[in-house]
C-alpha positions in Angstrom: -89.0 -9.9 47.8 -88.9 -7.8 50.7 -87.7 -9.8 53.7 -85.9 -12.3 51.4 -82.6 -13.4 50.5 -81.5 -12.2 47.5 -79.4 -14.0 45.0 -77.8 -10.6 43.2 -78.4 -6.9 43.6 -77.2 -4.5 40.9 -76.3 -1.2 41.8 -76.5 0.9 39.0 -77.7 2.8 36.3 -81.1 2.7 35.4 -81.5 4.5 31.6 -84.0 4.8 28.5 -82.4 3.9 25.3 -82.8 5.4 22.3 -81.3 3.4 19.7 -80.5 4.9 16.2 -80.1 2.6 13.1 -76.9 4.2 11.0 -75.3 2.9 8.3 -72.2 4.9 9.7 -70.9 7.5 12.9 -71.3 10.9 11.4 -68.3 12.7 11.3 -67.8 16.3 13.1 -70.4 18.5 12.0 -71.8 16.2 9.8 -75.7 15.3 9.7 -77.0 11.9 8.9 -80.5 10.0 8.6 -81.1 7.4 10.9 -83.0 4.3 9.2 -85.2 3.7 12.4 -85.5 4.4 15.6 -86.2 2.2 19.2 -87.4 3.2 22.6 -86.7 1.2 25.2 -85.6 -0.1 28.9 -81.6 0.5 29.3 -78.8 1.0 31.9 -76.1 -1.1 32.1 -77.3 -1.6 35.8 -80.9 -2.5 34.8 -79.5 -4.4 32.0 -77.3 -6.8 34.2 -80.7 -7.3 36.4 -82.6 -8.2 34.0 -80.1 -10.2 32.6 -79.8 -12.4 36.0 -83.4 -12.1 36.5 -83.5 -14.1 33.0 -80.9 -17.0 34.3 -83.5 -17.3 37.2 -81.7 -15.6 40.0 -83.7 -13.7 42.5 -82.5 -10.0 41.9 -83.4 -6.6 43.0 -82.0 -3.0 41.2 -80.7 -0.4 43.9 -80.9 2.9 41.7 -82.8 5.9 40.4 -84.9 7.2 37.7 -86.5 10.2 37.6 -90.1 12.0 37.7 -90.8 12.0 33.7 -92.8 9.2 31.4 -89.6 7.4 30.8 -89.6 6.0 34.4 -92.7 4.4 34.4 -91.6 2.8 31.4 -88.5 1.3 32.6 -90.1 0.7 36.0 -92.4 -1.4 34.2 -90.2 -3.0 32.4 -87.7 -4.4 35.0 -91.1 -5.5 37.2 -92.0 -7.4 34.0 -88.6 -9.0 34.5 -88.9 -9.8 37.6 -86.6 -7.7 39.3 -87.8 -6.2 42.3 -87.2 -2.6 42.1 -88.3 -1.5 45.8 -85.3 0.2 46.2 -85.0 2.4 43.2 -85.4 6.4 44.1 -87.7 8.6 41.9 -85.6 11.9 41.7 -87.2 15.6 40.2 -86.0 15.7 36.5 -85.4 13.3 34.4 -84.8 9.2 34.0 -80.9 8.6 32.5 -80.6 8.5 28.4 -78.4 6.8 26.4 -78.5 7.6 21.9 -77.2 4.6 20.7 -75.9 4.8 17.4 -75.8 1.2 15.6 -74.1 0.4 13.1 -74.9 -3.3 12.7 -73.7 -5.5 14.9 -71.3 -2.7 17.0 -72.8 0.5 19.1 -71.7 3.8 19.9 -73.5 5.2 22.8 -73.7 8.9 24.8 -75.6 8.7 27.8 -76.7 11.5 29.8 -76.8 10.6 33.8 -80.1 12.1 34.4 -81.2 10.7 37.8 -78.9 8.1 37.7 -76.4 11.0 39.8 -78.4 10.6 42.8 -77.0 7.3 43.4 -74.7 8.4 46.2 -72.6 6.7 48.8 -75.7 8.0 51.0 -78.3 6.5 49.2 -76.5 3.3 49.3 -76.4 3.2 52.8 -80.1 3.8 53.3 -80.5 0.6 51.5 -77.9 -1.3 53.3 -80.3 -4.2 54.6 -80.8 -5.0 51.0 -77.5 -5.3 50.0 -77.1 -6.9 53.5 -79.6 -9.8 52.0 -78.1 -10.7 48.8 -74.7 -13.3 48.1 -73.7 -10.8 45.0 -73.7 -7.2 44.5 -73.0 -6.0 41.3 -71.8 -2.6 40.3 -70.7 -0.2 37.1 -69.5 3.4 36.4 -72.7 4.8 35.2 -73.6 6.2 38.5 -71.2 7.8 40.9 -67.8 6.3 41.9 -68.2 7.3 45.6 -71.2 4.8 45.5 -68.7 1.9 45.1 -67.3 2.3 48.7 -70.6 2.5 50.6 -70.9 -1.1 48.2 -68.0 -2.7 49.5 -68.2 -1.3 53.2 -71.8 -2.7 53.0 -72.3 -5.9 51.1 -70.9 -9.2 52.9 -71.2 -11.4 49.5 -69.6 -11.6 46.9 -68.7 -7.7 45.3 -67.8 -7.4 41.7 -66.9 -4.1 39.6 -68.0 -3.7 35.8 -65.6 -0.4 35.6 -67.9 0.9 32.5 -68.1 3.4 31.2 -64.1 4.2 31.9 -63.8 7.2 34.6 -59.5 6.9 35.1 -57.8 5.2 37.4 -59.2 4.2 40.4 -57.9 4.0 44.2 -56.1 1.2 44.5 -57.8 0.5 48.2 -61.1 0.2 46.6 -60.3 -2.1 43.8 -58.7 -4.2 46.3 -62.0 -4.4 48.4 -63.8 -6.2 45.1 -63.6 -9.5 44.8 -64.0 -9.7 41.1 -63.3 -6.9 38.4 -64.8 -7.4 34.6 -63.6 -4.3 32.5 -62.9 -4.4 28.4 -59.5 -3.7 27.0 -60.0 0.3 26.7 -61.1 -0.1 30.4 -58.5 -2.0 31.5 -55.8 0.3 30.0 -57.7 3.2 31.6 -57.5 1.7 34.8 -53.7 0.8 34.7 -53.3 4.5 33.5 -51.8 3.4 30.7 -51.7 5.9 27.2 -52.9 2.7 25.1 -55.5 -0.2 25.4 -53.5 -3.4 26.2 -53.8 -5.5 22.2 -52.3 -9.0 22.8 -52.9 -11.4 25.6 -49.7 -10.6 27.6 -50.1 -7.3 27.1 -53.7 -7.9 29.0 -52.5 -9.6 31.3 -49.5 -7.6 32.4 -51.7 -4.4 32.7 -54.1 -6.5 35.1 -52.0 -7.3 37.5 -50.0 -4.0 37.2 -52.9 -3.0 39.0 -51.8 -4.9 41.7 -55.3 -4.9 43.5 -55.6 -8.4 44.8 -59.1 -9.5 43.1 -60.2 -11.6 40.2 -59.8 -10.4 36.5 -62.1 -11.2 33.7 -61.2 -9.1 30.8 -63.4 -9.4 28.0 -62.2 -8.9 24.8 -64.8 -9.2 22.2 -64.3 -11.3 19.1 -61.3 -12.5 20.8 -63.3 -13.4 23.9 -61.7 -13.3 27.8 -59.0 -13.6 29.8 -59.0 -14.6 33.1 -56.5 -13.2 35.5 -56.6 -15.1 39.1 -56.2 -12.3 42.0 -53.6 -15.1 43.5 -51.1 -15.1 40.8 -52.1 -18.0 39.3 -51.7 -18.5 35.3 -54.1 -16.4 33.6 -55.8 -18.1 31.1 -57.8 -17.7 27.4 -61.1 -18.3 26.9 -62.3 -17.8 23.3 -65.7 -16.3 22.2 -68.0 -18.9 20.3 -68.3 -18.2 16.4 -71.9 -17.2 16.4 -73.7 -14.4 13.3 -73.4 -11.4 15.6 -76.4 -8.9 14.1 -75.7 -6.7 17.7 -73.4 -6.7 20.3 -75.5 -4.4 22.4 -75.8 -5.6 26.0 -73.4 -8.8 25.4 -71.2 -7.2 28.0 -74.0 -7.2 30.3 -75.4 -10.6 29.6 -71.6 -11.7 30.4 -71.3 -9.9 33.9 -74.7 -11.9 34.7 -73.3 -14.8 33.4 -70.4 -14.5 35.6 -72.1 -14.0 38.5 -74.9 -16.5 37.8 -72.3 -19.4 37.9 -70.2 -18.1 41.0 -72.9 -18.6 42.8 -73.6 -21.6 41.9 -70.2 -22.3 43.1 -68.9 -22.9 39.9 -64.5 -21.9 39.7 -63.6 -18.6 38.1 -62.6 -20.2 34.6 -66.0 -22.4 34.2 -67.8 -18.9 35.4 -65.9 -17.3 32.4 -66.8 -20.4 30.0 -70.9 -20.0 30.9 -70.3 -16.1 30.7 -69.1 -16.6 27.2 -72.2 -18.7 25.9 -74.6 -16.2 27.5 -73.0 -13.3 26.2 -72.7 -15.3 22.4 -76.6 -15.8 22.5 -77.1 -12.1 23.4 -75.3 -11.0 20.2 -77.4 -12.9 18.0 -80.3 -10.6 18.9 -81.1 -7.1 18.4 -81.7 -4.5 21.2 -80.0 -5.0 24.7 -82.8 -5.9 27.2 -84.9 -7.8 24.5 -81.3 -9.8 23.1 -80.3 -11.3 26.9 -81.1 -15.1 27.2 -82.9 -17.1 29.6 -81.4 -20.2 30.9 -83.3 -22.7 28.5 -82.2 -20.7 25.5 -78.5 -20.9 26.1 -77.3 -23.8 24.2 -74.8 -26.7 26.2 -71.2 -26.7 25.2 -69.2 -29.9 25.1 -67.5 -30.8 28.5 -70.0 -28.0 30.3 -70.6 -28.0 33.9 -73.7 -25.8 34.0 
């Protein structure tokens, strides 16, 4: 893709999953036997690319993985997904990890950075023509926060923020340089710097815009689906999740950001984005594994009154 417009480029983390079948989270000091085990291609950056990659967008990964067996695996993987991963930096040491503990559907995860901490503010910039091509740049916390300002001093398309994993509040000038910010309840709270995760939809809201950043809010909120805040003061407003037979919601938050973006760009309003975002992120759920569970385009089922 070199030399081409790009529809999306993820900025992100770029991880090897282990994933861990549990019947439960062991307690402190507690040892427990897992009932399998996976290896596979992870990240919630290289998730979210393959996940637009799958709704047919034209996507390259800006990240890094490192000089171990793990990268060539991932590498391969996100090439088989189409993503062009030109820009990603192979670092000394090792590729990013994340255990994931699964308890059927939900996850707990613990990732190690790995090589995913050499995506600095400078390596962005190196990269800047790429980020230069594409009309969406999509970022998350798994990689360094100063990254996100060489992002939004960079990219002239659209810029939006998955704040995960939570890292505290951030500077209120650089939220207010996204144009879109999709974080979960716990993240939300830990953005507003508040003791507690907002629980009911006012509460949601109200910590939103207590932010006071000037962008778009889509906060998702699992079985009880999204709310979307409008950056102008406009009514926020509900969108539920689909009843689907969730066997794992690993990568569904992924598959959503995707969704999101995959609709903006097709010039779609915030609240149908949200809508499509939803149905993405319900087929995801219905799947095991995170990479192997996101959807492509033909699989997504149409929704009465749909748009997309």
């Amino acid at each position: 893709m070199s030399g081409q417009a790009l529809d999306v480029v993820v900025v992100g983390s770029i991880n090897v999953d282990l994933r861990l079948d549990v019947a439960a989270i062991p307690r402190s000091g507690e040892t427990i036997l897992a009932r399998g085990m996976q290896r596979a291609a992870g990240g919630k950056g290289a998730n979210q690319a393959a996940a637009a990659a799958r709704l047919g967008r034209r996507v390259a990964m800006v990240g890094a993985v490192g000089d171990d067996d793990a990268a060539a695996l991932v590498l391969r993987r996100l090439a088989a997904e189409g993503v062009d991963t030109a820009t990603v930096a192979r670092e000394p040491g090792s590729t990013g990890t994340a255990i994931v503990l699964w308890e059927r559907p939900e996850s707990t995860i613990v990732v190690h950075a790995g090589a995913n901490a050499a995506v600095t503010a400078e390596m962005v910039r190196e990269r800047a023509e790429t980020l230069r091509r594409a009309r969406a740049v999509l970022c998350q916390l798994e990689t360094p926060v100063e990254a996100l300002g060489a992002v939004v001093a960079t990219a002239p398309g659209l810029t939006i923020l998955n704040p995960a994993p939570a890292q505290g509040p951030l500077p209120h000038d650089l939220l207010a340089r996204f144009d879109l910010i999709v974080p979960n309840r716990f993240e939300l709270g830990n953005l507003a710097g508040a003791p507690d995760e907002p629980r009911t939809l006012a509460e949601v809201e109200a910590a939103a815009r207590s932010i006071g950043s000037g962008a778009d809010w889509v906060v998702t909120l699992g079985d009880d689906g999204s709310l979307v805040v409008p950056g102008d003061g406009g009514d926020a407003v509900h969108v539920p999740a689909l009843p689907v037979d969730a066997v794992d919601t690993t990568g569904a938050g992924d598959s959503f950001c995707a969704g999101l973006v995959d609709a903006l760009l097709d010039g779609a309003p915030l609240l149908e984005a949200a809508r499509w975002a939803t149905r993405v992120a319900a087929v995801t759920t219905t799947r095991h594994g995170a990479m192997d569970s996101l959807p492509r385009r033909d699989e997504i089922p149409e929704a009465a009154g749909a748009t997309r």
